[in-house]
N, CA, C and O of each residue as an XYZ file, in Angstrom:
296
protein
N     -10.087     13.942     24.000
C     -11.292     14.356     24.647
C     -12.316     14.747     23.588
O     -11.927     15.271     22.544
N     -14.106     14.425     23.896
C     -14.487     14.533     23.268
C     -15.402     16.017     23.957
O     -15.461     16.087     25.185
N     -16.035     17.071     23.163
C     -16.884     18.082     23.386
C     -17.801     17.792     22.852
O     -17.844     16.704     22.277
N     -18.919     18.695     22.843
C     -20.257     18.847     21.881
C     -20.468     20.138     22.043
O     -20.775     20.602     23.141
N     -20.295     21.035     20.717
C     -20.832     22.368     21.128
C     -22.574     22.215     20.437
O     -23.235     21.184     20.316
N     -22.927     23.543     20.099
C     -24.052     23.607     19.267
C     -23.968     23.031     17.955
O     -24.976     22.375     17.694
N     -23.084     23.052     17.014
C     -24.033     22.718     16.220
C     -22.045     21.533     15.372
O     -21.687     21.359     14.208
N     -21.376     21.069     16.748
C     -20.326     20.333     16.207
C     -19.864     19.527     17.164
O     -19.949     20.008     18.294
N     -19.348     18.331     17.076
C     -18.382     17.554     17.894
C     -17.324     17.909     17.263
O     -16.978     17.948     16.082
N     -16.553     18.338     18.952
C     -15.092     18.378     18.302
C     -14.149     17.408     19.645
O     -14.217     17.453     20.873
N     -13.496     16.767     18.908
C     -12.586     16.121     19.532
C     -11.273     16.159     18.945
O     -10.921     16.059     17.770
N     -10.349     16.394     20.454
C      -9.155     17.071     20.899
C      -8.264     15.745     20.776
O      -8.852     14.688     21.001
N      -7.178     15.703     20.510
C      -5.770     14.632     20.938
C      -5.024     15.341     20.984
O      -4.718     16.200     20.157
N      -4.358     14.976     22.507
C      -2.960     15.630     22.651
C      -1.692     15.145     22.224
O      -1.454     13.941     22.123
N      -0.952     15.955     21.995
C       0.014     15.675     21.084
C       1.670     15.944     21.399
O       2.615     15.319     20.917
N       1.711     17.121     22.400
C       2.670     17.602     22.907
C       3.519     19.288     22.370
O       4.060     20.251     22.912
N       3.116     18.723     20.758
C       3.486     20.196     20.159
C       2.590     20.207     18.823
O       1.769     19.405     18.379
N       3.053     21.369     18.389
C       2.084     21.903     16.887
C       2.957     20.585     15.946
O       2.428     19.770     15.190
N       4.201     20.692     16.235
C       4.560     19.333     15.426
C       4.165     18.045     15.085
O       3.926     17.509     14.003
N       4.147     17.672     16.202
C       3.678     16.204     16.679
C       1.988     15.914     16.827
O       1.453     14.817     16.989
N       1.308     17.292     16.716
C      -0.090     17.096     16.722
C       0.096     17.150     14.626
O      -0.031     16.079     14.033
N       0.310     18.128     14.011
C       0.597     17.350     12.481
C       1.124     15.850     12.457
O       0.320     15.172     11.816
N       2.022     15.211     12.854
C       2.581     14.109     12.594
C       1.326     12.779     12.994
O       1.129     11.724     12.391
N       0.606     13.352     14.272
C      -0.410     12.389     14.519
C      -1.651     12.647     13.822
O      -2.561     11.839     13.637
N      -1.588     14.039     13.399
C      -3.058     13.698     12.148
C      -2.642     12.973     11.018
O      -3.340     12.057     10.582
N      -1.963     13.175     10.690
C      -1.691     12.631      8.948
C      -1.351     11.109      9.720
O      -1.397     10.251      8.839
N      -1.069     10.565     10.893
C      -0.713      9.329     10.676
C      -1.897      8.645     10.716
O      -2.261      7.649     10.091
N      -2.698      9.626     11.908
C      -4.203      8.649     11.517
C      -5.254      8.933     10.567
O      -6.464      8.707     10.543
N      -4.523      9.433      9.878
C      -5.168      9.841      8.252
C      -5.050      8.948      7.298
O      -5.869      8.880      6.382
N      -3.925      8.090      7.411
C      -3.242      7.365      7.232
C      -3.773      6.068      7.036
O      -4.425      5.590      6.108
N      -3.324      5.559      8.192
C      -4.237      4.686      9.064
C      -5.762      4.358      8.658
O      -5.964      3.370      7.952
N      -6.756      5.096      9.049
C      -7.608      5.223      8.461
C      -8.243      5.069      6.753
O      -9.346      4.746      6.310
N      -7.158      5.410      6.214
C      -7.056      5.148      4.849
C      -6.749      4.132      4.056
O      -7.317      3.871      2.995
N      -5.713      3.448      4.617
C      -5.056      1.753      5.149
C      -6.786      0.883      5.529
O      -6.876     -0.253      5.063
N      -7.830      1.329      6.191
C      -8.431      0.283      6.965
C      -9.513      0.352      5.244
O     -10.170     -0.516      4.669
N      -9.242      1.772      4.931
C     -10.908      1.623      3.698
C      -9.905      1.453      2.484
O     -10.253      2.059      1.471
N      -8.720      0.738      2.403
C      -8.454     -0.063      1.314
C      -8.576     -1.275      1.495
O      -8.569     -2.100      0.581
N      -8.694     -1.517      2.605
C      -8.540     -3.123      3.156
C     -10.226     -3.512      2.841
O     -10.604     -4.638      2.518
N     -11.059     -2.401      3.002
C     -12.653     -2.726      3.278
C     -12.287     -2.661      1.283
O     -12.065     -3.741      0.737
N     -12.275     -1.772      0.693
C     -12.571     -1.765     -0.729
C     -11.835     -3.101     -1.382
O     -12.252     -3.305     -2.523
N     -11.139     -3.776     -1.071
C     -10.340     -5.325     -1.533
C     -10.981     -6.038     -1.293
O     -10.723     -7.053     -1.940
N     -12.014     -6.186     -0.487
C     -12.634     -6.556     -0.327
C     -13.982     -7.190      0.341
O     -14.018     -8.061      1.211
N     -15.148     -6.492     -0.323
C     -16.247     -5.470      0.035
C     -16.750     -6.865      0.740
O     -17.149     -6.818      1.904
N     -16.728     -7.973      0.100
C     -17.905     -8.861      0.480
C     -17.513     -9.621      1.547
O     -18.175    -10.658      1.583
N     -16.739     -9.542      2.402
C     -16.671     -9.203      3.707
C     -17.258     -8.410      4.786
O     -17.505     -8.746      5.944
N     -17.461     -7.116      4.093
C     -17.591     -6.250      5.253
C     -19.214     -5.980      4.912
O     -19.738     -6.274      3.837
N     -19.760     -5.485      5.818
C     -21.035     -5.222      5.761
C     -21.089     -3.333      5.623
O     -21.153     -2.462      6.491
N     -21.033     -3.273      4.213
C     -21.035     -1.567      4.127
C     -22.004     -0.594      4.527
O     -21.769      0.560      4.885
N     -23.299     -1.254      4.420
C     -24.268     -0.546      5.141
C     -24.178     -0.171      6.380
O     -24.546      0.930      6.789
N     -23.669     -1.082      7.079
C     -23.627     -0.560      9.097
C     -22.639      0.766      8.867
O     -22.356      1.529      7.944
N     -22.310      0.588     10.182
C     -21.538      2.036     10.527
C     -19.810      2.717      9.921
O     -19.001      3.455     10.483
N     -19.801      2.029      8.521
C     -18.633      2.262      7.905
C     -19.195      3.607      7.115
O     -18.245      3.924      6.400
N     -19.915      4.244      6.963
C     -20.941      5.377      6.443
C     -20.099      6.520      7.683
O     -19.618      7.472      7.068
N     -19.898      6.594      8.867
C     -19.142      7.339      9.783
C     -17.936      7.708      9.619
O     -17.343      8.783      9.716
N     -17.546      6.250      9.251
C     -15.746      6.176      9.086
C     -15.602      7.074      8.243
O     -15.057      8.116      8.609
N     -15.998      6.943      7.028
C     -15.893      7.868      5.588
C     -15.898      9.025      6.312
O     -14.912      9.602      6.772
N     -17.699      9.524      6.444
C     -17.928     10.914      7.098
C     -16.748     11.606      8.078
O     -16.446     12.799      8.089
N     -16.244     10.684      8.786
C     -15.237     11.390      9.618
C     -13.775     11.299      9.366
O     -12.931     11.856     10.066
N     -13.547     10.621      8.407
C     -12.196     10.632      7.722
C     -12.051     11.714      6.502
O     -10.977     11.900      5.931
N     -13.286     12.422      6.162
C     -13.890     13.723      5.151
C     -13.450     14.711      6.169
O     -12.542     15.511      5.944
N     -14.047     14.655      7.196
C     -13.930     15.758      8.336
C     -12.708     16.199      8.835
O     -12.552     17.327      9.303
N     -11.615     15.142      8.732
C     -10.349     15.220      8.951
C      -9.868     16.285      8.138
O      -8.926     17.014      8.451
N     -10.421     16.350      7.262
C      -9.309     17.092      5.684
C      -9.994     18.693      6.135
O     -11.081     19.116      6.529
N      -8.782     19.193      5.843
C      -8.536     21.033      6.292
C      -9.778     20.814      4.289
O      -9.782     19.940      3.423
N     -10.636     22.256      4.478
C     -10.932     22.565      3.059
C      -9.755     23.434      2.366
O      -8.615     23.536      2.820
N     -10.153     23.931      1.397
C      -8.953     24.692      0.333
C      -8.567     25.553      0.863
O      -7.338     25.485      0.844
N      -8.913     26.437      1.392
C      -8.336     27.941      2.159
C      -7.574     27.569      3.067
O      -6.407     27.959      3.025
N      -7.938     26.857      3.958
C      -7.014     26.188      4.881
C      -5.879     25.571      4.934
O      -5.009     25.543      5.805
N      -5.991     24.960      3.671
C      -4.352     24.194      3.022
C      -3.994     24.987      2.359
O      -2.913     24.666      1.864
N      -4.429     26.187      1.963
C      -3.518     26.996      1.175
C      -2.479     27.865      2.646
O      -1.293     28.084      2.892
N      -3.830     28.118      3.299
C      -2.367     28.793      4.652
C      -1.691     27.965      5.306
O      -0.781     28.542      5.902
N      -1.715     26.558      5.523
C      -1.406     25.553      6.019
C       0.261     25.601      5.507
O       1.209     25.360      6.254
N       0.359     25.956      4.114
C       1.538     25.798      3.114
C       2.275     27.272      3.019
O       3.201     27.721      2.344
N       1.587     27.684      3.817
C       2.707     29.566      3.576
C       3.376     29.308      4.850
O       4.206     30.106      5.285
């Protein structure tokens, strides 16, 4: 599901548990990461200007910052 608060989109996937919602981020972290090696092998294929500028942006957005992965790991 997708929201819009003030000043963020946040979108929800259910997952079933705290487990399995980790197992499905990192897979489509993954995933995602898999599609922008496939685009960087080769660029002159893809048209980088259109909306691959998002993908990035929201595959950035995915990642906890430093404080967060530090409690993430205690």
């Amino acid at each position: 599901m997708v929201r819009f608060e003030d000043d963020k989109l946040v979108i929800e996937l259910k997952a079933g548990s705290a487990e399995l919602s980790v197992e499905r981020w990192t897979n489509l972290h993954h995933a995602l990461s898999l599609i922008l090696a496939d685009i960087s092998l080769s660029p002159e294929d893809v048209d980088l200007s259109g909306g691959y500028f998002y993908l990035f942006d929201f595959l950035d957005e995915l990642m906890p910052d430093w404080k967060d992965v530090k409690k993430m790991v205690k």
